[in-house]
Every structure is written in C-alpha cells, then in structure tokens.
C-alpha positions in Angstrom: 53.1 113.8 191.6 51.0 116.5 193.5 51.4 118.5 190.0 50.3 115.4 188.1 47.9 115.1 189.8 46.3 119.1 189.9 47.1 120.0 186.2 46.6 115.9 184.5 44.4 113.7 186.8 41.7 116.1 188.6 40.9 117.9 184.4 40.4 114.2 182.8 38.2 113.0 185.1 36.3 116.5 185.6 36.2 116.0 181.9 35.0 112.1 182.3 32.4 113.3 184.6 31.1 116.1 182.7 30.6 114.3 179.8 27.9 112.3 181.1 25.5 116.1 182.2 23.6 118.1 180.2 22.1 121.3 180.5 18.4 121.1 180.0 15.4 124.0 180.6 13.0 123.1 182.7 9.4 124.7 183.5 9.3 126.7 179.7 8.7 130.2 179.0 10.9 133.4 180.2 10.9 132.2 183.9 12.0 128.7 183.1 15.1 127.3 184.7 18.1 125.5 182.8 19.5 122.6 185.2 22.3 120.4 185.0 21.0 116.0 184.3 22.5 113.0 183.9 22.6 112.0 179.7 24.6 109.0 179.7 26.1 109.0 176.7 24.0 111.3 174.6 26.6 113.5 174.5 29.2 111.5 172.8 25.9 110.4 170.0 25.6 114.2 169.6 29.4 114.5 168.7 29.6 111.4 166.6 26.5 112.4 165.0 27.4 116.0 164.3 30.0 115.5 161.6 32.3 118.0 162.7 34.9 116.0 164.7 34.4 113.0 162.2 35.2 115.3 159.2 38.7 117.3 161.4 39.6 113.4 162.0 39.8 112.9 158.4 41.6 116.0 157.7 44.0 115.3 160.4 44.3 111.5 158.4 45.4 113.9 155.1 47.4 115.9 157.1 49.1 113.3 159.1 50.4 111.1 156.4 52.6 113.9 154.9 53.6 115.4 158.0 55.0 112.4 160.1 56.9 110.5 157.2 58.2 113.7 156.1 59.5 114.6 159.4 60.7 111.5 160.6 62.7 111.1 157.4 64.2 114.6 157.2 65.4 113.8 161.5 66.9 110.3 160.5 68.6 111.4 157.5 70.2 114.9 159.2 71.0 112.9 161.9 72.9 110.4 160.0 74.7 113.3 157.7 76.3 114.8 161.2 77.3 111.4 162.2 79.4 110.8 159.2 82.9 110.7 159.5 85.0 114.0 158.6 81.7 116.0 158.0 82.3 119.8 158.0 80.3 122.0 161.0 79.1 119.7 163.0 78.2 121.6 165.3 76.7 124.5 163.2 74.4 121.9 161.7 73.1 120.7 164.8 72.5 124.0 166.1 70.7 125.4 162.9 68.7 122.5 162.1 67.5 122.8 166.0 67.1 126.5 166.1 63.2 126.2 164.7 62.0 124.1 167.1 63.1 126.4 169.9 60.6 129.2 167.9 57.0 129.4 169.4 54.7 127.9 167.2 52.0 131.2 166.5 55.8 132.7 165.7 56.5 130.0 163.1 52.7 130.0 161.9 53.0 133.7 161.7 55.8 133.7 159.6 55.0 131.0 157.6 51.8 132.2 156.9 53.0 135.8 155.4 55.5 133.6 152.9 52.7 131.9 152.0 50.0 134.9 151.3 50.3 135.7 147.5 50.8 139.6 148.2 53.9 139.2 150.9 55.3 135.7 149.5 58.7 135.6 148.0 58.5 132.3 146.6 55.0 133.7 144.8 56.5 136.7 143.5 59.3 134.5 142.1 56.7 132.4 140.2 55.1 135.6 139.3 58.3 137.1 137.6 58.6 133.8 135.0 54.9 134.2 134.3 53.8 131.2 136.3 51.1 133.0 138.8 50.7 132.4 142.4 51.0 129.6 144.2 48.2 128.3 145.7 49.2 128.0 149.8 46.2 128.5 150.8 44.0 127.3 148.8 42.1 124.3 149.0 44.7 121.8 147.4 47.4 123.3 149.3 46.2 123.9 152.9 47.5 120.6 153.9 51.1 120.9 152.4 51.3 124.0 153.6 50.3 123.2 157.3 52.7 120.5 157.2 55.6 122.2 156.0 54.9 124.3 159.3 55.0 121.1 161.1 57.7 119.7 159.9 59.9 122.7 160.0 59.7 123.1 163.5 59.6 119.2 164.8 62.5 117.8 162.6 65.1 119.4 165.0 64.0 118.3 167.9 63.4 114.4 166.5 66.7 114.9 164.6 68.3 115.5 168.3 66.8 112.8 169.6 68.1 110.0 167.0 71.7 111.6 166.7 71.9 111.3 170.6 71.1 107.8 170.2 73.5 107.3 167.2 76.2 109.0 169.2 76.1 105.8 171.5 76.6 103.2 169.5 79.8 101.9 170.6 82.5 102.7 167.9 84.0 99.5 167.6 80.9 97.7 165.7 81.6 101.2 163.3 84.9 100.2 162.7 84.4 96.5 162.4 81.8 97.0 159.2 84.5 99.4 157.9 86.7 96.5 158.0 84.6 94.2 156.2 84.4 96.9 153.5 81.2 98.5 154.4 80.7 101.4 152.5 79.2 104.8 154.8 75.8 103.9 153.2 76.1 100.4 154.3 77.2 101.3 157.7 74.0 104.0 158.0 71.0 101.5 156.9 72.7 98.2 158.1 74.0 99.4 161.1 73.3 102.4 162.3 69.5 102.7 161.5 68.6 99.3 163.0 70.2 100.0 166.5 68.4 103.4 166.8 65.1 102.1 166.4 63.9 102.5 170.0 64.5 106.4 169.2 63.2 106.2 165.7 60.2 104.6 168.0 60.0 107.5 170.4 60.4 109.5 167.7 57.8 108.2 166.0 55.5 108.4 168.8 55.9 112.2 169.3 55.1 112.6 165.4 52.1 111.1 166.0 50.9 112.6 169.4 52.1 116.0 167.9 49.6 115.2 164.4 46.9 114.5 166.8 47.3 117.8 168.7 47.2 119.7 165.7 45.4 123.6 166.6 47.8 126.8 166.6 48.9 126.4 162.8 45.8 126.1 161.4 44.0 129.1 164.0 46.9 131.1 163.0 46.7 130.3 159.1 42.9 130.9 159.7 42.3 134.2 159.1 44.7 134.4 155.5 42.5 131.9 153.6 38.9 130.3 153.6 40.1 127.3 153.0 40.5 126.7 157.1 36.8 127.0 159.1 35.9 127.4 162.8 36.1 123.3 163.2 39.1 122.3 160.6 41.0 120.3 163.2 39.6 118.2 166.2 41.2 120.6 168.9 39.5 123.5 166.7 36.1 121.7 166.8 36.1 121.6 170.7 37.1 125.1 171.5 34.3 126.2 169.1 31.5 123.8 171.1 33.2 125.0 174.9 34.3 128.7 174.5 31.9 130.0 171.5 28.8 128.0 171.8 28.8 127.2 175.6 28.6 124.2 175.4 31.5 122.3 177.9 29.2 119.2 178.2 29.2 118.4 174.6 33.0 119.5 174.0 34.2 117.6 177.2 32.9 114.5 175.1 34.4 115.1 172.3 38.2 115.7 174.1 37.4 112.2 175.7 37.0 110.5 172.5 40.2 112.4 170.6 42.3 111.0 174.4 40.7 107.5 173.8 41.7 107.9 169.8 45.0 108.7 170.5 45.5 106.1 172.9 44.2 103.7 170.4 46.7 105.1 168.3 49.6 105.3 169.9 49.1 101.3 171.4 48.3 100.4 167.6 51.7 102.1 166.7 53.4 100.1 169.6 52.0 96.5 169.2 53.1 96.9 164.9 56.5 98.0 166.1 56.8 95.1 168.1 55.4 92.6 165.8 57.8 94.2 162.8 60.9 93.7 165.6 59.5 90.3 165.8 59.8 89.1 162.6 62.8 91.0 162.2 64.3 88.7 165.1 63.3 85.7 163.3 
C-alpha cells in the first residue's frame, strides 16, 4: 500500500492538480516574471483543441483494431493447440511461443525494425530477388501493420499463458463426457472449452486493450527508420513532446488525465458489453 500509494496515488493527483496551473508572464519586457495561476480547465481546451492528441487517438483506433483481434486470436487458438490431446512438444511450444514476451520491447522494436528497413530486411530482399520490389514497412500504408506485428509478437505469449492456465482447469470429466457424446476435438474446443475460459479471454482482453492504449516504445523506436512516424504519432508520444521538449508539464499533465479517463471509459465500456453478451448468453 505505502508503494501504491508513493509511485500510483501521490503522481495522479499531482497530475490532477497540475492540470488546473498555468504558467503565465507577468510585468512584460526582459525583467518580467513568469508565475504559476489557476486556469481551470483551459488546459484540457488547449489539448482538445490542438489536434495532436485527437489525431494519435485516431491512429491508436487503426492501430488497435488489428492489433487486439489479432493477438487475442493467435493466444486462444495456441492455447487450444497445446491443450489437445496427444499433441507433440508440449512443452517446447509453450516455451517458444512465450520466449518473445520475456524480450524488452526497444529489443523487439529494434529488431523488428532492421527486418523491416528495405536495405537490412530479409523478407525485402526475398521480394526483391523475384522482381517484386520492397516492401513498404514503413511507409505510410504499412506503419500500422507493421507496429502491430511488433505488438502482437511479443503479447500473444503472455495472453496465450494466461488462457491455457485457465484451460488446464477445466475439470476432465466434462472433456471426456462430450467425447462420449461423439464430440469431435473442434466441437469440444468452441462448445466447451472456449465458453468456460471466458473470464480469461476477458482479462485477456482487457490487457490487449490497456496494452493498445499505452502504445510509445515501438513507435519511438521505429521513429527514426521512416517519416511515416512524427514527434506526436501516439498519445503517450504527444505528451512527452508537450512535458520534456516544449516545457510544458501543465498542458501535458492534462492531456495524461484525459488518455487515464479514456481508458477508464474504455475498459468499463469493454466490461458492461461483456456482461450484457454473458447475459443473453444465459438466456
């Protein structure tokens, strides 16, 4: 609690507080003084009204709808594949699907980004050799694929671990009862194995989309290999630009505020449809 309290509690509400200040001059000319007033919420207008957090929200929206299915998908259905009977290296599996996750993520970027970059990437020189060209990583219509893949090559192990844990408890005897019934191994996975993992596939789901939302080292890292990234890309990108580059804490401490309240908003919207789909599900 005492470290819950220093490293969590004490920063958001310094945060909270220093939203609401400004720096202003007062007196004009060289002597003139800059002072710290109260703005109310001017600073959060200034943010909304800037563009720049608006337009890395939108991106994130792009980047967030490949990233999140794609990895949720790839963890369920890996999960399931070492869970099925007779299956050969179990245990390799596990461990080599959870191997990236354990990699730092400016490692992963890294190396991602020099297999990406036309003049170091293997899969470009293989297009190159059948007279296909590059392929556009970086560019423009492939920044977003490509941070994903980064994404979703380092998360899926650790959400895949997660749902074959839960799959793992599900007492063997309902197994062997659909197997009875003539169940078929699909049948089993989608009827039931999928439906009584759903509170992982829900936790799962909820890191996916706190991870999405927390989006920064990829795209810094990926940064200076193309021009299709800029200073303010992502959200978290936009705010270290306004607090450590332009001096502005006030300004970026409103801005962190409203990407906390957003992903609040979004992780108690992914909650309540959860609960209304188990609803009806019930029914």
């Amino acid at each position: 609690m005492v470290l819950y309290t220093v490293f969590t509690v004490i920063p958001v509400v310094y945060a909270l507080g220093s939203s609401f200040y400004a720096e202003r001059r007062t007196g004009g000319g060289p002597l003139g003084t800059r002072s710290t007033v109260f703005v109310w919420f001017d600073n959060y207008v200034s943010v909304l009204e800037d563009g720049h957090l608006i337009d890395g929200l939108q991106r994130l929206a792009v980047y967030g709808v490949i990233a999140v299915p794609l990895t949720l998908g790839l963890a369920l259905l890996f999960a399931l594949l070492l869970d099925t009977p007779g299956v050969k290296l179990r245990r390799f599996g596990r461990m080599a699907i959870f191997i990236p996750y354990a990699v730092p993520g400016v490692v992963s970027a890294l190396m991602w980004g020099f297999m990406y970059l036309a003049g170091t990437s293997p899969f470009s020189y293989v297009t190159r050799s059948l007279g296909w060209g590059d392929i556009p990583f970086l560019d423009t219509s492939g920044i977003y694929g490509s941070l994903a893949n980064i994404s979703i090559w380092g998360a899926t192990g650790f959400n895949m671990l997660v749902i074959y844990t839960a799959l793992r408890g599900i007492p063997h005897e309902l197994i062997e009862a659909a197997r009875l019934d003539g169940a078929s191994e699909i049948q089993i996975a989608l009827r039931v194995k999928v439906p009584l993992v759903r509170p992982a596939l829900i936790l799962t789901s909820i890191f996916a989309l706190l991870g999405s939302l927390q989006l920064y080292g990829e795209p810094l890292m990926l940064k200076p290999l193309t021009n299709a990234i800029s200073n303010t890309w992502a959200p978290l990108m936009s705010i270290y630009q306004d607090a450590f580059v332009l001096d502005n804490l006030h300004d970026a401490a409103a801005a962190s505020i409203i990407l906390a309240l957003g992903t609040a908003v979004v992780s108690v919207g992914a909650l309540a449809l959860v609960r209304i789909s188990t609803r009806r599900g019930m029914r």
